[in-house]
One Martini backbone bead per residue (centre of mass of N, CA, C, O) as a GRO file, in nm:
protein
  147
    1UNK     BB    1   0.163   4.105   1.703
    2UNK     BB    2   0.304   4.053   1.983
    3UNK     BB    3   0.537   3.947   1.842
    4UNK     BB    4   0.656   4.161   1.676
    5UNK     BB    5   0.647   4.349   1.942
    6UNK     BB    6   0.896   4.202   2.059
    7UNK     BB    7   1.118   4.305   1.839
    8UNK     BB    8   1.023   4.621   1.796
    9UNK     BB    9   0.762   4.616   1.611
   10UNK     BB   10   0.548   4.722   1.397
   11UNK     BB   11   0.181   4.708   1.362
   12UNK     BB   12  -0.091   4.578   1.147
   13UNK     BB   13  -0.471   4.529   1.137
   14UNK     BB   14  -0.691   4.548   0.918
   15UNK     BB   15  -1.064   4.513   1.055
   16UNK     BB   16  -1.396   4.366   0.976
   17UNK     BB   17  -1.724   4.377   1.017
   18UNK     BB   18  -1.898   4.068   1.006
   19UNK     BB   19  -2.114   3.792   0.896
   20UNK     BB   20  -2.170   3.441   1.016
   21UNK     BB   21  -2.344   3.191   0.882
   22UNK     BB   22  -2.514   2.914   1.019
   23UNK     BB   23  -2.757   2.687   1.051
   24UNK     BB   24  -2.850   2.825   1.352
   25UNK     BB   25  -2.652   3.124   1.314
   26UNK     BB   26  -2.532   3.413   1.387
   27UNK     BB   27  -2.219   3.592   1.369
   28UNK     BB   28  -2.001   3.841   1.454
   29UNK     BB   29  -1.698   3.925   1.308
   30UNK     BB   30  -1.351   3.935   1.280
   31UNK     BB   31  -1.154   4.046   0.964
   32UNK     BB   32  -0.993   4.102   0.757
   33UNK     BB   33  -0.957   4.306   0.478
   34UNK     BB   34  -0.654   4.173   0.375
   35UNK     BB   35  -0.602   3.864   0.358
   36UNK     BB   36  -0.306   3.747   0.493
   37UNK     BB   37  -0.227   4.056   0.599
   38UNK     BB   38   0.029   4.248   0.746
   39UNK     BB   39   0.180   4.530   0.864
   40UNK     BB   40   0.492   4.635   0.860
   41UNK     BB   41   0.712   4.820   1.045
   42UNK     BB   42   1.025   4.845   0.870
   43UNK     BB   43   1.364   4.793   0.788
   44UNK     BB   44   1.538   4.647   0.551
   45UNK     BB   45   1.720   4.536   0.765
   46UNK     BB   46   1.463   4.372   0.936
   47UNK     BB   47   1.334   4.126   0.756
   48UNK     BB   48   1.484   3.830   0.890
   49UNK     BB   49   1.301   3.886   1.182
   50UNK     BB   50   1.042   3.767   1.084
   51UNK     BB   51   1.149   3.431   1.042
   52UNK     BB   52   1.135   3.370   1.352
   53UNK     BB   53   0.801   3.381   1.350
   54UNK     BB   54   0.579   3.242   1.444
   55UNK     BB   55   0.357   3.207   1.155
   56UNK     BB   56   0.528   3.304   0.918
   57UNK     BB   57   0.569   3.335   0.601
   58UNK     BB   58   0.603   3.601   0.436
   59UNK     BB   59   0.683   3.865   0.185
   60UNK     BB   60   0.570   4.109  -0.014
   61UNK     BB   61   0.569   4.185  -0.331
   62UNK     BB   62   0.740   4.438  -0.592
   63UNK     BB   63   0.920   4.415  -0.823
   64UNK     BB   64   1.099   4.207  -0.663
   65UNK     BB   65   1.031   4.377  -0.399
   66UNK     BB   66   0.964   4.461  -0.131
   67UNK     BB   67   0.682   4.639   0.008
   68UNK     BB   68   0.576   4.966   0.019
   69UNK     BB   69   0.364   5.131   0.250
   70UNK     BB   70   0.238   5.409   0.271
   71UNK     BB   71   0.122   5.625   0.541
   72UNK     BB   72  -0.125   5.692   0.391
   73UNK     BB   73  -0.267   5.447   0.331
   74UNK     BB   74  -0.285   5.353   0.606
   75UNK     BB   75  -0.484   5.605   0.708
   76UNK     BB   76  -0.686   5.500   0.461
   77UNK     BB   77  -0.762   5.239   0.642
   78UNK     BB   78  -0.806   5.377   0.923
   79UNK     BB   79  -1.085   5.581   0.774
   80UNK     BB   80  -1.238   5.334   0.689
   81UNK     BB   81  -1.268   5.176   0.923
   82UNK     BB   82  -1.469   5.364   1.103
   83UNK     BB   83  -1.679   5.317   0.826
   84UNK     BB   84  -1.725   5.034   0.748
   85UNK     BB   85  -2.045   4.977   0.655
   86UNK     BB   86  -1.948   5.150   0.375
   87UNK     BB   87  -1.719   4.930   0.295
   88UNK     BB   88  -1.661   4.795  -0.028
   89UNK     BB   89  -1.497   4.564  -0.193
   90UNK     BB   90  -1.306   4.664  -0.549
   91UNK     BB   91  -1.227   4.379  -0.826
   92UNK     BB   92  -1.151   4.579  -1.061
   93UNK     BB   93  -0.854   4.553  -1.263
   94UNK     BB   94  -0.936   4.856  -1.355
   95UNK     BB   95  -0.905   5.186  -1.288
   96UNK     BB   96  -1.099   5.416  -1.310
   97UNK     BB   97  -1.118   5.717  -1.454
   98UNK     BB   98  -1.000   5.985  -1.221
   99UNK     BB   99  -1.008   6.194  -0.956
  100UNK     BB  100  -0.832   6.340  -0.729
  101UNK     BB  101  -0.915   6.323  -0.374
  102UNK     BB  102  -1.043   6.518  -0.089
  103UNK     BB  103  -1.178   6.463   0.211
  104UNK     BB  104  -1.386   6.762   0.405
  105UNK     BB  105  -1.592   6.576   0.517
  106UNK     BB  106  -1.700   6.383   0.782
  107UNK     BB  107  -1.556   6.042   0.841
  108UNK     BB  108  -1.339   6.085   0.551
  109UNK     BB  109  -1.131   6.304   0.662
  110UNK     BB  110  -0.839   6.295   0.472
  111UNK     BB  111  -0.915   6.147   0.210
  112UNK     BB  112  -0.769   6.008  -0.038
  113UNK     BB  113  -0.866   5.967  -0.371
  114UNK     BB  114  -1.096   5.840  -0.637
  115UNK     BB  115  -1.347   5.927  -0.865
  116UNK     BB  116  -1.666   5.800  -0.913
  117UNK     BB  117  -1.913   5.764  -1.122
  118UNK     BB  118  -2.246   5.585  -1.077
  119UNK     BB  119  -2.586   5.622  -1.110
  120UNK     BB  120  -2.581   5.888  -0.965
  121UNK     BB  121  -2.349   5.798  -0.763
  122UNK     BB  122  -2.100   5.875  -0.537
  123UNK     BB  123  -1.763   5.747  -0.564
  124UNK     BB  124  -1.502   5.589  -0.415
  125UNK     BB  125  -1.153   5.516  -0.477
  126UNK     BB  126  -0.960   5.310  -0.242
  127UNK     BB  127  -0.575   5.291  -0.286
  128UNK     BB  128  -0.358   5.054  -0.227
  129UNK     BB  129  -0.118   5.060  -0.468
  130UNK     BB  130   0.133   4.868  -0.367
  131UNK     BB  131  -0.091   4.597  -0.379
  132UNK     BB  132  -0.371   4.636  -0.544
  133UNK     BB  133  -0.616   4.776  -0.339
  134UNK     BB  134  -0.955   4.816  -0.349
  135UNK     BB  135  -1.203   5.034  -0.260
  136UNK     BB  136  -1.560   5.150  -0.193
  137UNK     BB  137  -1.711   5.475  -0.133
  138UNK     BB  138  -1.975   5.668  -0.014
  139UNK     BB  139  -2.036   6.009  -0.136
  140UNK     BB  140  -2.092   6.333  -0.109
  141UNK     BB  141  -1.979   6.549  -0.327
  142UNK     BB  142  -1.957   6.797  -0.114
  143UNK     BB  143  -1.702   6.663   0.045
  144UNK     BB  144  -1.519   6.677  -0.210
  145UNK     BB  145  -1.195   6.770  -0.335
  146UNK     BB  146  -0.939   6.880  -0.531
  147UNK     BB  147  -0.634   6.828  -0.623
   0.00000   0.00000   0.00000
């Protein structure tokens, strides 16, 4: 990242502390939210300015352009990783129907998400879209608002 903002840019790196266990020992390290992935705000001018910086490898792509993250986005792996405890990654193909919610209450206070109801426990699903990757967070009903 230092290298990145070496360039003029900026960059972010969402961490999660997780534990690895060893055959001697466990030890808590942080490890990315999303493997290989940094986020780099910059215009499509500044994109191969990237390729000059050591260990660069690619741009993710969507439908054949750079990938764009929107900045709400951003806020919302940045509140969720506030409260990373409750957060574990959701790898199913298809996002289940759903309303999309604000939590209005809570450490998760301003998360737009997708409602799903599973085993009367209420979780919301937290997609950055542009990239096609989904959390679940547990969340009290009373916390959350229809959009």
């Amino acid at each position: 990242m230092e290298r990145i903002g070496s360039i003029g840019l900026k960059a972010y790196l969402p961490l999660i502390e997780s534990i690895m266990q060893w055959s001697d020992r466990k030890k808590k390290i942080q490890t990315p939210l999303i493997p290989s992935t940094l986020f780099v705000n910059c215009r499509p001018s500044e994109l191969a300015k990237l390729f000059d910086i050591q260990g660069f490898h690619s741009i993710l792509h969507y439908l054949k352009n750079p990938a764009i993250v929107r900045d709400y986005e951003i806020e919302n792996l940045k509140i969720l990783l506030k409260e990373s405890d409750s957060l574990e990654p959701f790898d199913n193909v298809s996002l289940m129907p759903g309303e999309r919610v604000e939590v209005i209450r809570g450490p998760f206070q301003g998360l737009i998400a997708t409602s799903l109801e599973v085993n009367r426990t209420h979780k919301l699903i937290v997609e950055i879209e542009s990239l096609e990757q989904r959390f679940v967070v547990h969340i009290p009903k009373s916390f959350v608002q229809k959009l």
